[in-house]
Every structure is written in C-alpha cells, then in structure tokens.
C-alpha positions in Angstrom: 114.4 44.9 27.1 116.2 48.0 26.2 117.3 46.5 22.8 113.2 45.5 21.8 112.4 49.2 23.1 115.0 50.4 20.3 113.5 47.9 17.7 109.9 49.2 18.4 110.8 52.5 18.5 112.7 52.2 14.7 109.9 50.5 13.8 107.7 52.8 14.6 110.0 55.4 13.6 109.6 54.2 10.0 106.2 53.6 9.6 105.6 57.8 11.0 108.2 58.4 8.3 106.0 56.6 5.3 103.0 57.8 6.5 104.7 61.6 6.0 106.7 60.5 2.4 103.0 59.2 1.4 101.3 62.4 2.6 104.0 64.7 1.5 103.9 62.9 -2.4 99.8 63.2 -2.0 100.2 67.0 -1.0 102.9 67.5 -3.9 100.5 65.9 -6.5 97.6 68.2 -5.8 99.8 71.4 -6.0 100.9 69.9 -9.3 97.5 69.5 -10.2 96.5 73.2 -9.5 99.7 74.4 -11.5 98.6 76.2 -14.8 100.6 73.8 -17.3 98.9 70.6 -15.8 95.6 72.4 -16.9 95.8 71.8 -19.9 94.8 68.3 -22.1 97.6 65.7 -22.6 97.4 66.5 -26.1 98.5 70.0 -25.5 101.1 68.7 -23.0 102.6 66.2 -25.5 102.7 69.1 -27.8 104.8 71.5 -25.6 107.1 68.7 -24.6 107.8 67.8 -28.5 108.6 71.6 -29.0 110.7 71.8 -26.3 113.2 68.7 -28.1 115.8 69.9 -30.6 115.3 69.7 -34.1 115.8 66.8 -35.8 118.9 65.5 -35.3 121.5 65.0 -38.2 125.1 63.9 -38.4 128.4 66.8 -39.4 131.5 67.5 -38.1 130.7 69.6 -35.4 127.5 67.2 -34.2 130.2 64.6 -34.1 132.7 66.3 -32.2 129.4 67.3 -29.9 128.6 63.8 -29.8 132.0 62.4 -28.2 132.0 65.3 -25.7 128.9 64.0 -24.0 126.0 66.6 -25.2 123.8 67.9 -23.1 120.4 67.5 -24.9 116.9 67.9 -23.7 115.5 64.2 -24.1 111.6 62.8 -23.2 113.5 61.6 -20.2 113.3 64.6 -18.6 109.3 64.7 -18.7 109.1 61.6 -17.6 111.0 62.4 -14.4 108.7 65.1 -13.2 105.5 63.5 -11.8 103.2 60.7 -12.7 100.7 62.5 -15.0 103.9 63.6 -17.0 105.4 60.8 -17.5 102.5 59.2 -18.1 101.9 61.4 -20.9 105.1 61.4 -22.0 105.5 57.8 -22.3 102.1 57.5 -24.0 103.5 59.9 -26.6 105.4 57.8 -29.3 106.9 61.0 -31.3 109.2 62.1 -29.0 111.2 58.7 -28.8 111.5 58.5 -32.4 115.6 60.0 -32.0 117.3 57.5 -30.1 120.8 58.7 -29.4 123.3 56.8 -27.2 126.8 57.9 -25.8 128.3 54.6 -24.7 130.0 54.1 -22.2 131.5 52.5 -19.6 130.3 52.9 -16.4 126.6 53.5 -17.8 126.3 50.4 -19.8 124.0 47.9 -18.1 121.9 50.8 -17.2 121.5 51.8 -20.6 121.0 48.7 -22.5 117.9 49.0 -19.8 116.8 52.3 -21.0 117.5 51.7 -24.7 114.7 48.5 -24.6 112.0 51.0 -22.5 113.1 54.2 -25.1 112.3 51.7 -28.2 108.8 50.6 -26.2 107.9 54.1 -26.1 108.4 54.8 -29.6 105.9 52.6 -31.2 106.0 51.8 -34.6 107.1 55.2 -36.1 110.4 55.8 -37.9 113.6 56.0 -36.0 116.5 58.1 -36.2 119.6 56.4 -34.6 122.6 58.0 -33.7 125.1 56.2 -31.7 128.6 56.6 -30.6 131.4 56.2 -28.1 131.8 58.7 -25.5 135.3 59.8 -25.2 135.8 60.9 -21.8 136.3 57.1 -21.2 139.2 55.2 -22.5 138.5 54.2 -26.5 140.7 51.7 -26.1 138.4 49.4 -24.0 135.8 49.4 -27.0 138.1 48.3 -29.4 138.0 44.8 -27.7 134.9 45.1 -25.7 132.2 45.9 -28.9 128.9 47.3 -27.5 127.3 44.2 -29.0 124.4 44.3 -26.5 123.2 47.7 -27.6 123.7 46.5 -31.7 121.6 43.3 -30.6 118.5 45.5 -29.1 118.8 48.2 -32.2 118.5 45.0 -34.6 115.5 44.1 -32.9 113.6 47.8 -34.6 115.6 47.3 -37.9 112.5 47.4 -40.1 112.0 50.7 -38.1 115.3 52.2 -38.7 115.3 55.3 -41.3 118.2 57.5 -40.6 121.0 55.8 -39.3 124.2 57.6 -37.5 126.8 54.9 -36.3 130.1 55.4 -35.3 130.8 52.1 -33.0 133.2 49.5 -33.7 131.9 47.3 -36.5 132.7 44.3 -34.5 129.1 45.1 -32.8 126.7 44.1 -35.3 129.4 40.9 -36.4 127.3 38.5 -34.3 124.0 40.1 -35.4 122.1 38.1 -38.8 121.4 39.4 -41.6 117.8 41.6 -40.9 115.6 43.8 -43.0 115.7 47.5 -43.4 112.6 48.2 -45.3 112.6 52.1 -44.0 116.4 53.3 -43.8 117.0 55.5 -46.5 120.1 57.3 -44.9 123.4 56.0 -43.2 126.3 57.4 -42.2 129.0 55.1 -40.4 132.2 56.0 -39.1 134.8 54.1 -37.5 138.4 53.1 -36.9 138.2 49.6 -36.1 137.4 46.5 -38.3 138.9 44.1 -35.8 137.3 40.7 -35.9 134.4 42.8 -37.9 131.9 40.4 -39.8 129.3 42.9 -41.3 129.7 41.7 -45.0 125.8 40.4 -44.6 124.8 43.8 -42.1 123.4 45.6 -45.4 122.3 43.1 -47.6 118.6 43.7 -47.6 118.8 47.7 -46.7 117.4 47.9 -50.5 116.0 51.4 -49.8 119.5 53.6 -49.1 119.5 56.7 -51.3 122.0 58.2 -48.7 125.0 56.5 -47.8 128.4 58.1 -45.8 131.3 56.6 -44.8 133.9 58.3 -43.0 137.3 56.5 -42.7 135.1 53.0 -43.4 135.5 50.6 -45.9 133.1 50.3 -48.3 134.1 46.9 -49.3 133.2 45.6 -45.7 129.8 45.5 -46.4 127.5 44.0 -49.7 125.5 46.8 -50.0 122.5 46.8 -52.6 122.8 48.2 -56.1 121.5 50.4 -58.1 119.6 53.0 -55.0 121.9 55.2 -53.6 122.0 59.0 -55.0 123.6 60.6 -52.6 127.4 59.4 -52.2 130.1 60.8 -49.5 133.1 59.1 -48.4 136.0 60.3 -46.8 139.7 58.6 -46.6 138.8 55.2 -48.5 140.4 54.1 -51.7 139.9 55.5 -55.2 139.3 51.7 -56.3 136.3 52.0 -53.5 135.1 55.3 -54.9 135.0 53.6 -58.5 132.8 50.6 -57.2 130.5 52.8 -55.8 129.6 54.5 -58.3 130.0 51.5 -60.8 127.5 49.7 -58.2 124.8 53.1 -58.3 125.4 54.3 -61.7 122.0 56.6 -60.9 123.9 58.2 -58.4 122.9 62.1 -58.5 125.7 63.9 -55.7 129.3 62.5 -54.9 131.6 63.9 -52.9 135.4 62.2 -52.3 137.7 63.2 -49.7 141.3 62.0 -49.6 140.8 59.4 -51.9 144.3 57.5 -52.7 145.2 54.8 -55.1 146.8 51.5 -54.8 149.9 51.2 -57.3 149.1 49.8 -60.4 145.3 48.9 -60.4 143.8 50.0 -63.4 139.7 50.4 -63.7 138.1 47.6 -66.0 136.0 49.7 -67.5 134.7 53.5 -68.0 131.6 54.4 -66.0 128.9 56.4 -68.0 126.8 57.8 -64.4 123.6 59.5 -66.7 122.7 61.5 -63.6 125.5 63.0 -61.8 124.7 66.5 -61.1 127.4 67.6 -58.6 131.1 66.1 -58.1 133.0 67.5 -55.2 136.8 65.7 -54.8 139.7 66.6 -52.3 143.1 65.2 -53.7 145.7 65.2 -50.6 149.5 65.1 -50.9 151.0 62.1 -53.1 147.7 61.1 -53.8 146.1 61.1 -57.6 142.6 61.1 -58.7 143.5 61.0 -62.3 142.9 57.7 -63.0 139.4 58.1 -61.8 138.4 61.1 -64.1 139.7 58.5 -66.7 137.0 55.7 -65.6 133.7 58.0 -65.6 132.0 60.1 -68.1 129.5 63.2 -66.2 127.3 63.9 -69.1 125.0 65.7 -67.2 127.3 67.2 -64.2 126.3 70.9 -63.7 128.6 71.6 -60.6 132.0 70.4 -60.1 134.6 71.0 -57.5 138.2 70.0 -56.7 140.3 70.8 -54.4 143.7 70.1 -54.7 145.9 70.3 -51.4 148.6 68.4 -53.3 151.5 69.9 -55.8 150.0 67.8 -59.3 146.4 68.9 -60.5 145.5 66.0 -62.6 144.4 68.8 -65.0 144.5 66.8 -68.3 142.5 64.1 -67.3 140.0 66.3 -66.1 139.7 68.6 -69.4 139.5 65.2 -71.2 136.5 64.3 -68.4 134.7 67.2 -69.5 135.1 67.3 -72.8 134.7 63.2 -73.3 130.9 63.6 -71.1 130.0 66.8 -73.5 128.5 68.3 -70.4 127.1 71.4 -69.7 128.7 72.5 -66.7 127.6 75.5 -64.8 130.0 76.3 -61.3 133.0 75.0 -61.3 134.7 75.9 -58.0 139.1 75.3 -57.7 140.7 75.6 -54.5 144.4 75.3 -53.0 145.3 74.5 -56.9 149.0 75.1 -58.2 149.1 75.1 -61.8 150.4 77.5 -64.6 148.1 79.6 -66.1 148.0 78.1 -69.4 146.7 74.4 -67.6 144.0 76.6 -66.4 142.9 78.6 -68.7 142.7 74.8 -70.7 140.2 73.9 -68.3 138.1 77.1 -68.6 138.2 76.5 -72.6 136.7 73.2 -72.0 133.5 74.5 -69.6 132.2 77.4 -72.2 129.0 76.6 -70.4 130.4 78.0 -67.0 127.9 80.5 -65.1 129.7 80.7 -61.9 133.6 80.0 -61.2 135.3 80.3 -58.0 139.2 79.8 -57.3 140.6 80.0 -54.3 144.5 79.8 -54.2 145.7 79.4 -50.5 149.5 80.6 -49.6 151.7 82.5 -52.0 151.3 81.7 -55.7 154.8 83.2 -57.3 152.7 84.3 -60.8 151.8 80.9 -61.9 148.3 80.5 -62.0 146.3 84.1 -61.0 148.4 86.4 -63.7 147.2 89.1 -66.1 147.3 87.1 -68.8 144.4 84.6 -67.1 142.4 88.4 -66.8 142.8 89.3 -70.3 141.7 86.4 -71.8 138.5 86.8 -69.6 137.8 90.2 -70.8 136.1 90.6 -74.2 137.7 92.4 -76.8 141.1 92.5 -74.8 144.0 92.6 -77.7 145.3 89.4 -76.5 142.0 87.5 -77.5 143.4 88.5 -81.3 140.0 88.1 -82.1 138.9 84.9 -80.3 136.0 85.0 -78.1 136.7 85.4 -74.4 137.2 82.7 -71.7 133.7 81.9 -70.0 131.5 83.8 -72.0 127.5 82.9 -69.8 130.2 83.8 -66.4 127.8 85.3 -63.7 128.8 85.2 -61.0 133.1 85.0 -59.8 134.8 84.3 -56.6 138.2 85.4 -57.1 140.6 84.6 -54.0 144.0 84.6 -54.5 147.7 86.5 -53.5 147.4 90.2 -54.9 150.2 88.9 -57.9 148.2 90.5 -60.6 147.8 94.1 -61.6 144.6 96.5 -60.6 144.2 97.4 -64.0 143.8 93.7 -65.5 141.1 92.9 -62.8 139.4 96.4 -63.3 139.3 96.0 -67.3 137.8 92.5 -66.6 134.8 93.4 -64.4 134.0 96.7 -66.0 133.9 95.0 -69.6 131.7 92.0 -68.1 129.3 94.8 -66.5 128.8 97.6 -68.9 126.4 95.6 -71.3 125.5 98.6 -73.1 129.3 98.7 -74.2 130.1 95.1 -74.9 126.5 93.8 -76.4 127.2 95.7 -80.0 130.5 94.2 -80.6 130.0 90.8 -78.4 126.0 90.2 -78.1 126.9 86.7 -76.6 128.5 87.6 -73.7 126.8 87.5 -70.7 126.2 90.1 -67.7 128.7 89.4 -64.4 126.0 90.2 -61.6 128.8 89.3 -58.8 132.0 89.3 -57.7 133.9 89.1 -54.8 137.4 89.4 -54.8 139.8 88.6 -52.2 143.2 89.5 -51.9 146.0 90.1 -49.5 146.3 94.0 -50.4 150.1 95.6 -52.2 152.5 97.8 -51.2 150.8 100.6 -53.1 146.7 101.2 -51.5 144.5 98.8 -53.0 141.7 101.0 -54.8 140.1 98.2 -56.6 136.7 98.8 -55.0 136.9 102.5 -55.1 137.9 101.8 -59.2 134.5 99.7 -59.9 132.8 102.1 -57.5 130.2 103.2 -60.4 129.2 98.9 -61.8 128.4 98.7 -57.8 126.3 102.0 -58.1 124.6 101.0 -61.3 123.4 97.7 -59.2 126.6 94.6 -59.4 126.8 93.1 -56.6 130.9 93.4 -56.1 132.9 92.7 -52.4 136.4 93.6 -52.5 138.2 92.3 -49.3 141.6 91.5 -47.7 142.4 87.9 -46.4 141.9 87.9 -42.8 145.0 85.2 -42.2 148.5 86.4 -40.7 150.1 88.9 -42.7 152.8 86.4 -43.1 151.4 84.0 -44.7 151.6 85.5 -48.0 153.7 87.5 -49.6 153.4 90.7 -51.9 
C-alpha cells in the first residue's frame, strides 16, 4: 500500500508540474506578446533579424584562420530559439539562410547533418553561399580517413543553388557524389591538404558559369573544370605547369595571381599563350623556384598592372623584359618587392615599361648597393648629366613607393623628386615629362640626421603629397 501511495503521489506530482510548465510557457508568451519588438509586423521583424547577421560572408586568410578556431557568429538560429512567433518568422524568412557555414566536427556531426537538411529547407530557392570547413580543436587527423561525405551528399542535393562556394574539406567527400549541375556558382575557392582516395575529376564538369576560381595548396589538375569562363584566377603552392593550363584553358582570363609556383625539371610549355585580356599579374617566386619559363609561354598585351615578388636570390629579369616588350603593352604600376638584382637589371626593366604611372619597390633586409644606388636616381631625374642627353627613366611616373635600406645619398633622392615636381622648371626643356603627385619613401634612417622631408619641405607646401618614414622593424635587421 505504501509503494501505490508513492506511485500516486509521483503521479500526481507530475501532472501539478505540467499543468504549472504549461501555465508558466502561456504566462511567458503573453509577456512576449506585450514586449515592444513583438509589436511590430513580421516583415519588420525579419528585417531587424537580417540586420543583425554579418555581412556577407567571404573567404581570406584571416576568415580562414577564424573559421578553424570555431567563430562565434550571430546565425538565424539564434531567432529561432527565442519563442514561437520568432521562430516562426524566422523560419518563414528564406534570406537569412542563404549563408550556410559549417565547422565540422566530431562530436557534433549527426546533429548537424540534421541541422544542415532543416538550414537548406529554410532557405528556399535563393542563392547560397557555402562555406565549410574542419574545426581544429578536434584532431584533423580523424578527417583525413573519415571524409564528411554525409554533409557533401546533402550540399549536392542544392547544387543548382550553390553561388559562392568556400570549401576546405577533404576532397575525398564529394568522390562518391555524381557528377551534378551548377547553373548559379560563379565563385569557388577550395583548399585542402588531402587528395587521398579523392575522385572529383567529374565534381566541376558542368559548373560552366565560374568566373572566380581559388585554390590554395589544391591541384588544379584534380578536377575537369570548364573552359573558357573563368576571369578571375588565384592559386597558391601548385605547379607552374598548372598555372600554364589555366590560363591556356581561360585565355579571357582578366586577373591572375600565383603564389609559390614551382617547376618540375625539364618540362617545357608547348606553346606561347596570347591572354588578350589580362589586366593585372601578381606572382610570388620562393627560394629555388623559377617562374621564368612561364613569362616565356604568355604574351600580356593588354596587362596594365604587374607585380612580382621575389623572396628568392634569381629575379628571372630577362624573361620578364622580353614579356613586356614581346606583348607591346602599356603597363601602368608595376610594383617589385624583396627583389635582389644590380641596378643595371633593373633599370632594364624600367626601360622596357616607358608607359609606367606608378612604380613601387620594396627591398626587404640589407641591400649592399646593388639595386637602390644613385645611379638608379639619376637616371630617373631629367636632365641629370648622366642621362648624356637621353630621356629619363619613367617619364608619365606619378606616383613612387620607394622602400629600401638608406644606401643611397640624400642628395640623389632630393634632386629626383624636386625635378619630377617643379613643372614650371622641367616643362621648357622636357615638356614630356610628367608631374610626380606622390611619394613615399621609406628608409631605415643614417648615421648623419635624415633631413629628407625637411629638404622637399617646399614640393609638400606647393601641394605633393610626399611621406618620408623610417622602417618600423628591429634596428638590426638592417644595416647602415
């Protein structure tokens, strides 16, 4: 008898305690529904929820590194967890699912598979940006033999919804998936360190509509991409051979940038590669690695900005002069950094680029008088006795960015920027030279007080924009 007196009493026990849950969520409602915020329409509650999301998400170095620490974003999710009305207007608001971004991991997987399916309901038929990735507070390891091939499966499902495109999974994930359309996705980025038992030769064979395409430390040749749509190119630690393809591939190909591109010994390119509508070239040549062959195998007739930098000790300088003058372009900024050359090399390439409006060089470390010397001033300055009558180096220069050891003299830099200012002085004797409207010039200072501001003082007054500045890296790290 005692233990049925307990029963009845739980019993009872737990019906009092749903009949106070029930009243307590009724109560909790109507308080909600006399707050000022759920006054107002769901159309002007779906509008403050959208404005309270980020921006629209996009894939650099720093949103990667973000990425693998496990952000903390504001999502739609959050809505939908405050009470019914919200989440019912939240859920009945397709815009704000349109950014699906996953952290996969471990623990969380089953559960977000789950979420993924009801965050692709929610979204309708509008455009997605997807932006996926592992999360690295788990072990990385496990995903290089486990692929996340559940979430690729579910994202395959939207493909002909997919427009921007941020994966950096284990290819592996999409090997088991078919071949499926991408009739929207115009941008892709994918980055990833392991191609085991990867099958994605067939993943982008109808994504005819990429004009964007990244790939960091991915090889291009996993994948038969389409030809001929891609404009904007960037690709990061792949072959120079790869680089070529590309662009051989997408000769209409408007913006290219190559980092740490490196050759396989003795491959030579079939053939030379006119690209009609490159506008801006942007290469980084590491240590032991070459990008003269690939100069050799393109022609940039209408390139108007190029830059290299060169953190090796060979500038393929000769290839690039013959680049430039083999295209008969009509470059405009040419930018140089971490380069080791002699003056003379350089002042080849400046000869071949008469067209040049802006020029920056950045020299890091200590240069020992090779490259930034007087003689590289002089020739810049009209008039300057060592022209011998020759027209000066980069006659249309505009605008200079000139940082580099202090290895030169203060009176070969003055004489350069007071002769490209004073117009009223150089016009009558050299009408085509043009106006310098800025300059910045960063050194690491000299022994003796570095008065090169104080010197141009009067070209800043009569309105040249001019910065003079000391490096800001250890005094140690260069020498005077």
């Amino acid at each position: 008898m005692e233990l049925c007196q307990l029963v009845s009493e739980l019993t009872l026990a737990e019906s009092e305690f749903d009949r106070a849950a029930r009243k307590l969520a009724l109560v909790r409602e109507q308080l909600n529904k006399n707050s000022p915020i759920n006054c107002f329409p769901d159309e002007i509650l779906a509008e403050i929820f959208e404005q309270c999301l980020p921006d629209k998400i996009t894939f650099t170095v720093q949103e990667h590194n973000l990425m693998t620490m496990g952000s903390y974003r504001v999502t739609p999710l959050l809505f939908a967890g405050i009470c019914r009305r919200w989440r019912s207007v939240a859920t009945s608001t397709p815009r704000l699912w349109r950014d699906v971004e996953i952290y996969v991991s471990i623990k969380r997987y089953e559960s977000q598979i789950s979420v993924l399916e009801d965050w692709l309901r929610y979204s309708g038929d509008l455009s997605l940006t997807i932006l996926i990735n592992i999360c690295t507070k788990e072990d990385l390891r496990y995903w290089a033999g486990h692929s996340p091939c559940e979430i690729a499966r579910v994202l395959a499902k939207h493909s002909e919804r997919w427009e921007t495109a941020y994966l950096a999974i284990p290819l592996a994930s999409f090997s088991d998936i078919p071949a499926v359309p991408f009739p929207r996705l115009t941008s892709l980025t994918l980055q990833t360190c392991s191609f085991f038992n990867a099958d994605t030769s067939k993943m982008l064979g109808m994504a005819d509509q990429i004009t964007f395409l990244e790939l960091l430390s991915t090889q291009a040749n996993l994948f038969d991409l389409p030809k001929g749509r891609i404009q904007r190119l960037k690709v990061k630690f792949i072959s120079a051979q790869e680089c070529y393809d590309l662009v051989r591939r997408n000769p209409d190909v408007v913006d290219c940038y190559f980092e740490g591109p490196y050759l396989y010994p003795s491959f030579s390119y079939p053939q030379v590669v006119r690209l009609e509508k490159l506008e801006k070239l942007y290469i980084a040549q590491y240590h032991q690695e070459c990008v003269g062959v690939f100069f050799d195998s393109i022609t940039v007739p209408a390139i108007r900005r190029f830059e290299f930098g060169a953190r090796a000790n060979e500038v393929p300088f000769r290839q690039m002069i013959s680049m430039f003058r083999r295209s008969h372009c009509k470059i405009q900024t040419l930018v140089l950094e971490h380069i080791d050359m002699d003056d003379t090399d350089l002042m080849s390439i400046l000869q071949a680029v008469p067209t040049l409006t802006e020029f920056r060089l950045v020299i890091m470390g200590v240069d020992t008088g090779r490259t930034t010397t007087n003689r590289l001033l002089h020739m810049m300055t009209p008039q300057h006795p060592a022209l011998e009558g020759q027209a000066c180096l980069l006659p249309n220069l505009e605008r200079l960015n000139f940082e580099a050891p202090y290895i030169y003299e203060e009176d070969a830099m003055v004489d350069f920027i007071v002769s490209r200012w004073r117009k009223n002085i150089v016009t009558g004797e050299d009408p085509h030279c043009a106006q310098l409207k800025y300059a910045t010039v960063i050194n690491n200072g000299s022994q003796a007080e570095n008065d090169l501001a104080l010197r141009v003082q009067s070209c800043a007054e009569e309105g040249m924009k001019v910065d003079f500045r000391r490096f800001t890296y250890p005094p140690n790290y260069f020498v005077d």
